[in-house]
N, C-alpha and C positions, 0 to 999 in steps of 0.2 A: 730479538737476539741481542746478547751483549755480556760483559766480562764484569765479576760481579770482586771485590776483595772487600772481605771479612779479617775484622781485626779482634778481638778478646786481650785486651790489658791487664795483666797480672802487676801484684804488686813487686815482683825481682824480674818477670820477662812478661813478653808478649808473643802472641801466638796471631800467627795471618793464612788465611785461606784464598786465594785466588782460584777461582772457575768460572766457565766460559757456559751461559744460561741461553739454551731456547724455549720457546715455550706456544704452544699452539694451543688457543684456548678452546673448549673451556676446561681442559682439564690434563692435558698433555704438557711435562718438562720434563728436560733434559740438563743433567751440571755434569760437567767434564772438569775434573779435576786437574789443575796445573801445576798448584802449589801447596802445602810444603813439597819437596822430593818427596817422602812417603806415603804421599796420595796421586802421584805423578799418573795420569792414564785411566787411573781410576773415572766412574760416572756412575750417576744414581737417573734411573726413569721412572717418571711415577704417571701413574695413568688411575685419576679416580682417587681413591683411597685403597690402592696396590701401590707400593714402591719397591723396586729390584735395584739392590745398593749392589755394582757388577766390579766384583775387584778381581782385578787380570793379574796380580802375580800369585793369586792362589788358584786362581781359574773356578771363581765361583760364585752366584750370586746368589746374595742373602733375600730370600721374599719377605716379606710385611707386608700385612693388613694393620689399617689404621680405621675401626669403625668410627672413631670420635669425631672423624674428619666431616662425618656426613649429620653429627649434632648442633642444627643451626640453632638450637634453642640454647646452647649454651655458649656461642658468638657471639648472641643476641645479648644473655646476660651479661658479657665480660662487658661487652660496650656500652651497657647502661652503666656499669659500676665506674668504666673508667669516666662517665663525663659527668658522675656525682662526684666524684672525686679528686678531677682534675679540672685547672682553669686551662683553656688553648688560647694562647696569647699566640698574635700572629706578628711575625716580622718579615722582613722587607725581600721581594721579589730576588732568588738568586738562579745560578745557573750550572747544573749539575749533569755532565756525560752531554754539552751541546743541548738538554733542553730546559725551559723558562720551570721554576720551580717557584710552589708558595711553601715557604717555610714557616714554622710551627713550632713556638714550646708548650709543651706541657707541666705546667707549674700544680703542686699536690696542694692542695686547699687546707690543708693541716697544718703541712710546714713550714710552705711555702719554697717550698725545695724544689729544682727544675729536674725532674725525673728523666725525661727523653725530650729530642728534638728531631724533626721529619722534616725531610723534603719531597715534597708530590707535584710529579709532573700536573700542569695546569692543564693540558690538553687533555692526558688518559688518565689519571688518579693514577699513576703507578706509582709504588713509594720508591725514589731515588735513591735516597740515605738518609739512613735514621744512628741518632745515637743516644747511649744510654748513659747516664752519668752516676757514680758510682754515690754512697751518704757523705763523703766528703768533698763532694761538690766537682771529683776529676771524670772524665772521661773513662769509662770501664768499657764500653764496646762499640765498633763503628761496623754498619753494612754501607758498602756504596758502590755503585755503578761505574764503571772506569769508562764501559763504550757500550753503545744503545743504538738499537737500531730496530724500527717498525717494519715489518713486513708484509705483505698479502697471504701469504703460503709459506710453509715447510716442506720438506721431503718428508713424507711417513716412514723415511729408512731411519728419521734420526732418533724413534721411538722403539725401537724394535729391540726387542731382550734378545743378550746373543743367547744359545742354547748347545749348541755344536763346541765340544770340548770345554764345557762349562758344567758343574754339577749343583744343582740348587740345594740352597739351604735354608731351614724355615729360620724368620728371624721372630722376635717377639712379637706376641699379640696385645692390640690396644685395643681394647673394648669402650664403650663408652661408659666411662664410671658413672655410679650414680652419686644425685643429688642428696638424697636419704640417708646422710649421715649417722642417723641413730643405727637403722637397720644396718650399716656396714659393722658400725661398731660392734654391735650385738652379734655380727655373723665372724668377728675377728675368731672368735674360739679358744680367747684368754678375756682374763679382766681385764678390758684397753681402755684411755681415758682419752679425752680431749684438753687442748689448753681451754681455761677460763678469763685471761687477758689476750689480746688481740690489739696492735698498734689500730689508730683510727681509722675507720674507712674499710678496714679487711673483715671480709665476711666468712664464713664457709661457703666452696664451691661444691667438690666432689668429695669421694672418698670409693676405696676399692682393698681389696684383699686379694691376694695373690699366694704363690707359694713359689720361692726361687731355691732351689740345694735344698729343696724339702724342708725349709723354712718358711712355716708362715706368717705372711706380716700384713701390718695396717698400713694403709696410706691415708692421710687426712688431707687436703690441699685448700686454702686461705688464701684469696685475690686481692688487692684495689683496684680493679681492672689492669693494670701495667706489673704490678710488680709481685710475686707469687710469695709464699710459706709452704713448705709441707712440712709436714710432721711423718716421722714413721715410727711406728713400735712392734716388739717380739716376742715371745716368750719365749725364745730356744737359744739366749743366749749366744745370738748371731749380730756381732760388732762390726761398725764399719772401720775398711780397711783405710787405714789415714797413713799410710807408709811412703806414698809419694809426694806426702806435701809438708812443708814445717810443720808441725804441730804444737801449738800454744795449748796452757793449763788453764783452768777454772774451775768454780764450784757450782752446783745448779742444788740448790737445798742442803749442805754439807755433804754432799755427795761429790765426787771426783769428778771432775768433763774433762774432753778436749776438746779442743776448735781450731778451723785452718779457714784463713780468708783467701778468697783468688778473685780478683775484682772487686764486684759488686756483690758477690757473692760468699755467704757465712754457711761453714756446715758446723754445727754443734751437738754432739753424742754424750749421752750419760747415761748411767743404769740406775736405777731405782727400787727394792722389790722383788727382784726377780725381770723385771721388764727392762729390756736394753732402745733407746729411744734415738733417733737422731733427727733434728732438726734442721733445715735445708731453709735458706731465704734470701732474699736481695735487701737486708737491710744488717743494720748493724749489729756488733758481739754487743753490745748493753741494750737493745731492744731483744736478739733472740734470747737473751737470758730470759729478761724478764715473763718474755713466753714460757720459757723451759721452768722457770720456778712455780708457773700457773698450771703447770703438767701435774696434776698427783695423782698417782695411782690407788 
């Protein structure tokens, strides 16, 4: 049991999440939402790979299946990739929510860039607080444990989906993408391309195709074990909406872009062709370019 605040660092504001976590393992939690106001009461139960995200001022909970959750084989992979690719330098015993923690950077063996830093309870490996840091070296995101507490037993009442004046609603489904990038490409049902540069260390993971507003798209997704790439592409002239966020200009092959940064995080869209692309990463506008240039259709 214990009260978790989540922070996400933007470059004009920052955005904080306070909720209160039980969890009965191996597979049962609970987050009761406290903060911002707009999540005020709100709570997500997840059991398994089912989650019922339960919001009470609509009076309804959203279901979700998450098949990917039960794919160890590609845990498995992330966690090879990340300790090819990262060094864990360990530094000195601290103390986080009352308990002893080892703390950990992970330095990228490329750039030598400290990517994230964890705190793990010594006694239960649980991760205390981890933070990410953003390519210029600041703080882009912190989780951390405010109050922790071990217990024997739960109530099974604190798992319980309400149902009684609540109406269900399905939320997206998450299938387990496949590995077999060629064949997604091939099943996209346009001429879809891949990038041909890749910063060091990012591999291809997955890839899937979907259809959202009757548009269907590619998704490609590129790891170092820590820090992700996707790519997406269209054929039906379906642009991402960048309405809510500054939006800066650029060129991606004498072609027109835009780009918006929010943390650690770059979205970059261009068209090409006839094919509308957007770029999604945790690294930098002069590294997604140079992906976005490696795109040709």
């Amino acid at each position: 049991m214990g009260q978790v605040q989540d922070i996400q660092f933007g470059p004009s504001k920052s955005n904080a999440t306070l909720y209160r976590i039980e969890h009965d393992a191996p597979d049962l939690t609970r987050r009761w939402y406290v903060a911002p106001q707009s999540l005020y009461g709100d709570f997500i139960i997840s059991r398994g790979d089912m989650s019922y995200d339960v919001d009470v001022k609509l009076d309804r909970v959203i279901v979700t299946k998450n098949d990917a959750l039960d794919d160890q084989v590609a845990l498995d992979d992330n966690f090879g990739l990340l300790t090819n690719n990262y060094n864990a330098v360990v530094g000195p015993d601290q103390t986080v929510a009352g308990r002893r923690t080892l703390t950990m950077l992970l330095v990228n063996k490329y750039t030598g860039q400290t990517v994230m830093r964890v705190w793990i309870d010594k006694q239960t490996k649980l991760l205390l607080q981890k933070e990410r840091f953003a390519s210029n070296g600041s703080i882009a995101h912190q989780m951390r444990f405010e109050q922790l507490r071990y217990v024997k037993s739960l109530p099974k009442a604190l798992f319980a989906v309400p149902s009684r004046g609540y109406r269900r609603v399905p939320g997206p489904s998450h299938g387990i993408p496949s590995n077999d990038l060629g064949r997604v490409v091939r099943a996209a049902g346009f001429r879809a391309s891949g990038p041909k540069y890749l910063p060091e260390g990012f591999v291809p993971i997955a890839g899937s195709v979907s259809t959202v507003n009757g548009v269907r798209s590619l998704h490609l997704l590129y790891s170092d074990g820590i820090r992700t790439v996707s790519l997406f592409e269209n054929a039906r002239g379906a642009a991402v909406n960048l309405g809510s966020f500054t939006v800066h200009h650029a060129t991606v092959e004498n072609n027109p872009a835009n780009y918006v940064e929010d943390g650690p995080t770059t979205l970059l869209t261009w068209a090409d062709e006839g094919l509308h692309f957007a770029l999604v990463g945790e690294l930098s506008r002069r590294e997604l370019l140079k992906i976005a240039t490696s795109v040709a259709p």
